[in-house]
N, C-alpha and C positions, 0 to 999 in steps of 0.2 A: 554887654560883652564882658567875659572876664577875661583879665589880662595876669599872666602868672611870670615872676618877673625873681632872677636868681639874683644873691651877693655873694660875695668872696669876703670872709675875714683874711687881712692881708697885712705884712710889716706895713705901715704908713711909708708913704715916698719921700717923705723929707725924713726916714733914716736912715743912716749911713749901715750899708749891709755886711753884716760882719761874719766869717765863716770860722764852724767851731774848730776847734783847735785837734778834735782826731778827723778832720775832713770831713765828718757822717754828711753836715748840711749846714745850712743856716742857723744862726744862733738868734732864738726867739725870744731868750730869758728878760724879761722886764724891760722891754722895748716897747714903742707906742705899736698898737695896732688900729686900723680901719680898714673903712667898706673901700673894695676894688675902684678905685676911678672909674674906671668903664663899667662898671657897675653903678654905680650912683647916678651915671646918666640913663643907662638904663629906669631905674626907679623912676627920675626923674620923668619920662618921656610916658610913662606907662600913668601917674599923677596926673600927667598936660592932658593927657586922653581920658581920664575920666572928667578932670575937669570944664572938658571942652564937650563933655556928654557924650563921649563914644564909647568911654566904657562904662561899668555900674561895677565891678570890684576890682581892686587890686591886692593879690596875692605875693607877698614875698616871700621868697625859700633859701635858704640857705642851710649846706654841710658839710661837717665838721665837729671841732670840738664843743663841749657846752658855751664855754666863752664866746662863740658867733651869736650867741642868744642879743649882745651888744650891740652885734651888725645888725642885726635883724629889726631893734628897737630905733636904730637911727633912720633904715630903712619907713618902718612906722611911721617917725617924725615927719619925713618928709612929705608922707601921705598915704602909703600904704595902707589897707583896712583892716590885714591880718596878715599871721606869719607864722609862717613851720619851720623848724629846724628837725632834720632830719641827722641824730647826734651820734657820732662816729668817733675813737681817739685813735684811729690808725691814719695812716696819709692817703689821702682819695685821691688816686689819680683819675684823670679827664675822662677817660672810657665809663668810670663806677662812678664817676656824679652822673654823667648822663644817661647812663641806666638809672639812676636813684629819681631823675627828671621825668624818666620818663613813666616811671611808674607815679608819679605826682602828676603828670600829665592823664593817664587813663583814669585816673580816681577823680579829680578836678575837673576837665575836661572846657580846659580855656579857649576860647578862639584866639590866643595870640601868647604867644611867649618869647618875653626882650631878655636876652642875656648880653651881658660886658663883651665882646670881643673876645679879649683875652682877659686873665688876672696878671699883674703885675710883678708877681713872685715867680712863677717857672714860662710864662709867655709864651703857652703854647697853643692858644686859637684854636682848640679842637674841642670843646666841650659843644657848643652851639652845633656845629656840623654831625658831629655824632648824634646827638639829640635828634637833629632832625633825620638821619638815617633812617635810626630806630624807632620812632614813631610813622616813617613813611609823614612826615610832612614838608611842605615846600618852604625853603631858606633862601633870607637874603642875609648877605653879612655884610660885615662895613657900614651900616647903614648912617646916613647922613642927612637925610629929612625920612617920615614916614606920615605918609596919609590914610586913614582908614576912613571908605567908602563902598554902601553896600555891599557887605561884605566882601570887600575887595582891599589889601595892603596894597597902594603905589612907594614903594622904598626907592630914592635915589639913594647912591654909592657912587665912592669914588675909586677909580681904579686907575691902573698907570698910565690910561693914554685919556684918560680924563674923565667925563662920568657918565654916568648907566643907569636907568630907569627899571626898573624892575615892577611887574604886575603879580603878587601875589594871592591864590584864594584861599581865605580863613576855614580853618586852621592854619597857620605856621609860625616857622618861628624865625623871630629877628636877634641878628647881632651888631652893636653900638661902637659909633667911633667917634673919635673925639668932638668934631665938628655937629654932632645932633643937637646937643642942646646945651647950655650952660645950667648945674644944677643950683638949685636955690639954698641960700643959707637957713640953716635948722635953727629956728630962734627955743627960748628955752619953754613959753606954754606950749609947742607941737612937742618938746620933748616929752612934758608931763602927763600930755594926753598920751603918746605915745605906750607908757607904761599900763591905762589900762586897757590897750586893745589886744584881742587875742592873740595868746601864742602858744602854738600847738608844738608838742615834740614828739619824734617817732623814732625808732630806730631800722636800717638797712633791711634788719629781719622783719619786723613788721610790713616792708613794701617786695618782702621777699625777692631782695637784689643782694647777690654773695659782691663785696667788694672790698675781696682779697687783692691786693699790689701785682700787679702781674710785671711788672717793672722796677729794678732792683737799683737804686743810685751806689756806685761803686766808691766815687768819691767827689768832695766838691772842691774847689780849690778859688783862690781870689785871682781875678788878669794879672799879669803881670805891668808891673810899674813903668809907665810912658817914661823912656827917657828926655830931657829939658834940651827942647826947641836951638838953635846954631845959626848964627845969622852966616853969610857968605859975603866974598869980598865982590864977585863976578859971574854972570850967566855961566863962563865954562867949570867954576869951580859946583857952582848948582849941579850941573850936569853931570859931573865926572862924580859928584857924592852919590847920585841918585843911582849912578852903573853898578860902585866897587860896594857901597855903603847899604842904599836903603835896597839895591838891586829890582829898583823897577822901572829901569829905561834899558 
């Protein structure tokens, strides 16, 4: 079974996210980058199944700049057997990776494809959905355990009144939340093997997907700053802040 499994090159979460100074976006200049969190579990899960002999390849994909070439190599580390980067310098919104998925999907032709949930820079939870639109296959998202069983996906999820079973038949594709698996630390001989295993680059026009912005960011701007917390002397002065002040009683 091949298992085709995407990453995000993404700001790292431990930094502090700074907006540029004409509002365009995010300011990425010489900041740490990595692979998406929910992404790396991903990887991760996709690893557990070969290793556990359900699958026999695992493909990483990632798009973007050349620099995702990085992601893609940690992705290896972990266990991956090869990897494409599909190399873009414009901003790929959600809709044009998952056309670009999906034409790596009809070329490839995996019976399973894990992607991150969301990435962690615009957190919008739509690439996996669309994907599986546009190939017409069956999605489970959230996913929180996954079993494969002639060819059969059993994906539990957790949802808000608590959780859900899901039977899916291969082809399809899943997406990863926190709770799937814990990823394993990348020691440094899987990184060194890591560099000689393949990595293939293509570009958008080569899988003949146009992925023009159809989506224009106007401006980005930082929250505004929490005002410091006010102890009170009595229930009625709580109450009476909460009417004239915070206005939600």
């Amino acid at each position: 079974m091949k298992v085709l499994v995407s990453v995000k090159r993404v700001l790292d979460y431990n930094v502090k996210v700074r907006v540029n100074a004409d509002g365009s976006g995010v300011d990425v200049a010489n900041v740490k980058m990595s692979m998406n969190p929910f992404d790396e579990i991903a990887v991760e899960e996709a690893v557990r199944l070969k290793e556990a002999g359900v699958a026999t390849e695992v493909i990483a994909v990632s798009a973007g700049v050349a620099q995702a070439q990085d992601t893609l190599r940690t992705a290896l580390a972990i266990g991956a057997d090869r990897a494409i980067l599909i190399e873009a310098n414009i901003d790929l919104q959600p809709l044009a990776v998952a056309k670009l998925l999906k034409a790596l999907v009809d070329k490839e032709q995996p019976q399973l494809v894990i992607l991150g949930k969301q990435a962690v820079d615009d957190d919008s939870n739509q690439t996996g959905q669309m994907l599986a639109a546009l190939a017409s296959l069956p999605q489970a998202t959230f996913a929180s355990k996954i079993t494969i069983k002639n060819g059969t996906a059993t994906v539990g999820r957790e949802v808000d009144g608590g959780a859900e079973t899901l039977s899916l038949t291969l082809p399809a594709v899943v997406t990863t939340d926190l709770r799937l698996n814990e990823p394993r630390y990348v020691t440094l001989p899987n990184i060194m093997k890591a560099k000689k295993k393949p990595l293939e680059t293509l570009k958008p026009e080569d899988l003949g997907v146009d992925v023009t912005p159809r989506l224009k960011t106007l401006k980005v701007i930082e929250p505004p700053q929490r005002s410091a917390g006010v102890k009170v002397q009595d229930v009625k002065t709580l109450v009476e802040k909460l009417k004239t002040e915070a206005k939600v009683v």
